[in-house]
N, C-alpha and C positions, 0 to 999 in steps of 0.2 A: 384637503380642507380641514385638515386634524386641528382642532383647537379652538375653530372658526362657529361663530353661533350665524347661520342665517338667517336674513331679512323677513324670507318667505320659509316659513318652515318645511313646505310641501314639494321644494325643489329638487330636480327637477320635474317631477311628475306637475306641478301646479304651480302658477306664481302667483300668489294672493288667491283671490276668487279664480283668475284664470288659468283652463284646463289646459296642459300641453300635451300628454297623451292621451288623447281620446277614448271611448268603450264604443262609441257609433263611429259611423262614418256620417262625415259632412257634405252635406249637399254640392255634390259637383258642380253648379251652376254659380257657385260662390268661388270658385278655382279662377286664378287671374296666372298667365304663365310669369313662373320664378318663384310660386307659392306652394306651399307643400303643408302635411300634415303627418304627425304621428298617431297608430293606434294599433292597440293590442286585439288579435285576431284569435280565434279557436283554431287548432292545428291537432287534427283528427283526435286520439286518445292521448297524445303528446302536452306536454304545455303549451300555454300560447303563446303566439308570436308578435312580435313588433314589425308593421309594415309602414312604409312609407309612401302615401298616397301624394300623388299631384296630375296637374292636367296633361295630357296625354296629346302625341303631335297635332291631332288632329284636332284637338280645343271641344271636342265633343263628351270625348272620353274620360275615364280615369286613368291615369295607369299606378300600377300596385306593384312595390317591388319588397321582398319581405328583405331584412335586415338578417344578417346572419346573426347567429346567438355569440360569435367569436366578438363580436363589433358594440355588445351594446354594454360593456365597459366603456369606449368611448365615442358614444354616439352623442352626446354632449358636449361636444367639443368643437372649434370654425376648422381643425385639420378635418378632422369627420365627415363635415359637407363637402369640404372642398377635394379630398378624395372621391367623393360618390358624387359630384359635379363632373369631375375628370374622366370620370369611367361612363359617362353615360350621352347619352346624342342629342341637341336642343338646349335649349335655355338654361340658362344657369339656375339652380332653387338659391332663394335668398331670404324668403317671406317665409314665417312659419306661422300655420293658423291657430290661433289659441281663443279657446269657448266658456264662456259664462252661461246662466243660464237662457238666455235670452241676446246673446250677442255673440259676434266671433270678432276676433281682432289680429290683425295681417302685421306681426313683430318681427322685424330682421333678427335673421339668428344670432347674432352677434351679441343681442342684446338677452336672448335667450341662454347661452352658454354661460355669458358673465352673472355668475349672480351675484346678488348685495350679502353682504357681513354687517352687523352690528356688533359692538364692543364685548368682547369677552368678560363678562362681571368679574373684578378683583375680589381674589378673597381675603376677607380680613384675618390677620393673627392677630 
Protein backbone atom coordinates (compact mmCIF):
# COMPACT_ATOMS: atom_id res chain seq x y z
CA UNK A 1 0.00 0.00 0.00
CA UNK A 2 3.23 2.41 -0.49
CA UNK A 3 1.79 5.72 -1.66
CA UNK A 4 -1.83 5.05 -0.50
CA UNK A 5 -3.24 7.47 2.45
CA UNK A 6 -6.08 5.30 4.22
CA UNK A 7 -9.59 5.92 5.05
CA UNK A 8 -9.27 4.62 8.57
CA UNK A 9 -5.96 5.66 9.79
CA UNK A 10 -5.93 2.78 12.56
CA UNK A 11 -5.84 -0.20 9.97
CA UNK A 12 -5.62 -2.84 10.42
CA UNK A 13 -5.55 -2.69 14.21
CA UNK A 14 -9.12 -0.42 14.02
CA UNK A 15 -11.43 0.63 11.53
CA UNK A 16 -12.94 4.01 12.59
CA UNK A 17 -14.14 3.63 16.31
CA UNK A 18 -14.15 -0.13 15.66
CA UNK A 19 -11.73 -2.43 17.40
CA UNK A 20 -10.27 -5.44 15.29
CA UNK A 21 -7.73 -6.56 17.72
CA UNK A 22 -8.88 -6.91 20.92
CA UNK A 23 -6.85 -6.43 24.53
CA UNK A 24 -9.84 -8.46 26.44
CA UNK A 25 -11.52 -11.17 25.33
CA UNK A 26 -15.27 -11.21 24.28
CA UNK A 27 -17.97 -12.76 26.00
CA UNK A 28 -18.21 -16.23 24.51
CA UNK A 29 -22.00 -16.11 24.70
CA UNK A 30 -21.82 -13.47 21.79
CA UNK A 31 -19.93 -16.48 19.55
CA UNK A 32 -22.27 -17.48 16.64
CA UNK A 33 -20.39 -20.61 14.68
CA UNK A 34 -18.22 -18.98 11.46
CA UNK A 35 -17.39 -15.90 13.93
CA UNK A 36 -14.18 -15.38 15.24
CA UNK A 37 -12.06 -12.73 16.91
CA UNK A 38 -8.48 -11.38 17.18
CA UNK A 39 -6.63 -10.55 20.44
CA UNK A 40 -3.26 -9.86 21.65
CA UNK A 41 -2.37 -12.35 24.76
CA UNK A 42 0.66 -12.06 27.38
CA UNK A 43 3.14 -15.04 26.56
CA UNK A 44 5.13 -15.71 29.76
CA UNK A 45 8.38 -13.12 29.66
CA UNK A 46 8.24 -13.20 25.86
CA UNK A 47 6.17 -10.73 23.72
CA UNK A 48 2.75 -11.17 23.17
CA UNK A 49 0.84 -13.07 21.25
CA UNK A 50 -1.90 -12.77 18.62
CA UNK A 51 -4.63 -15.63 19.22
CA UNK A 52 -7.53 -16.45 17.36
CA UNK A 53 -10.65 -16.94 19.46
CA UNK A 54 -13.91 -18.53 18.07
CA UNK A 55 -16.63 -21.10 19.28
CA UNK A 56 -15.48 -24.25 20.04
CA UNK A 57 -17.39 -27.87 18.55
CA UNK A 58 -19.31 -28.06 21.32
CA UNK A 59 -20.92 -24.18 21.14
CA UNK A 60 -20.14 -24.05 24.80
CA UNK A 61 -16.72 -23.39 24.63
CA UNK A 62 -13.95 -21.18 23.39
CA UNK A 63 -11.35 -22.44 21.45
CA UNK A 64 -7.91 -20.46 21.28
CA UNK A 65 -5.56 -21.18 18.83
CA UNK A 66 -2.37 -18.71 18.96
CA UNK A 67 -1.12 -17.41 15.47
CA UNK A 68 2.31 -18.23 14.66
CA UNK A 69 4.60 -14.97 14.68
CA UNK A 70 5.77 -16.28 10.94
CA UNK A 71 1.92 -15.51 9.81
CA UNK A 72 1.19 -12.21 11.10
CA UNK A 73 2.72 -10.45 8.01
CA UNK A 74 -0.19 -11.93 6.45
CA UNK A 75 -2.88 -12.39 8.63
CA UNK A 76 -4.84 -9.73 6.85
CA UNK A 77 -5.30 -11.03 4.05
CA UNK A 78 -8.90 -13.68 2.51
CA UNK A 79 -5.61 -16.28 1.60
CA UNK A 80 -4.87 -16.24 5.49
CA UNK A 81 -8.38 -17.42 6.59
CA UNK A 82 -8.87 -19.55 4.00
CA UNK A 83 -5.62 -21.28 4.72
CA UNK A 84 -6.39 -21.69 8.69
CA UNK A 85 -10.20 -22.71 7.32
CA UNK A 86 -8.44 -25.65 5.46
CA UNK A 87 -6.27 -26.85 8.28
CA UNK A 88 -8.88 -26.91 10.78
CA UNK A 89 -12.22 -29.24 11.58
CA UNK A 90 -15.98 -27.51 11.62
CA UNK A 91 -17.32 -24.60 10.25
CA UNK A 92 -15.77 -22.37 8.25
CA UNK A 93 -14.78 -18.72 10.15
CA UNK A 94 -16.14 -15.87 7.93
CA UNK A 95 -17.49 -13.22 10.57
CA UNK A 96 -14.97 -11.27 12.33
CA UNK A 97 -15.97 -9.56 15.74
CA UNK A 98 -15.08 -6.01 15.90
CA UNK A 99 -15.81 -3.67 19.33
CA UNK A 100 -16.73 -0.29 20.14
CA UNK A 101 -17.19 0.79 23.33
CA UNK A 102 -20.35 -0.29 23.94
CA UNK A 103 -21.16 -2.56 20.89
CA UNK A 104 -19.56 -5.54 18.94
CA UNK A 105 -20.30 -5.79 15.34
CA UNK A 106 -20.09 -9.43 13.32
CA UNK A 107 -17.95 -8.11 9.61
CA UNK A 108 -17.19 -10.60 6.96
CA UNK A 109 -13.54 -10.69 6.72
CA UNK A 110 -13.44 -9.72 3.32
CA UNK A 111 -14.59 -6.55 4.22
CA UNK A 112 -12.11 -6.45 6.84
CA UNK A 113 -8.81 -7.14 4.65
CA UNK A 114 -10.03 -4.73 1.91
CA UNK A 115 -9.47 -1.36 3.29
CA UNK A 116 -10.60 2.02 1.88
CA UNK A 117 -7.87 4.67 0.30
CA UNK A 118 -8.54 8.20 -0.11
CA UNK A 119 -6.82 10.35 -2.78
CA UNK A 120 -3.19 10.91 -2.37
CA UNK A 121 -3.00 15.04 -2.13
CA UNK A 122 -1.08 16.42 -5.15
CA UNK A 123 1.62 18.50 -4.61
CA UNK A 124 1.91 21.69 -5.97
CA UNK A 125 5.07 23.06 -7.90
Amino acid sequence: YCGLLFRHEGWPLCIHEKIVVQLASIDWRILKPGDFYLQVVPYLKKSPRIVLKCLARDRHNVEEVVIPEVSYTSIFTLEWLSTFNGERMGIALENCLLTTDDKIFRIPWDKVVNPEFINKPKIIE
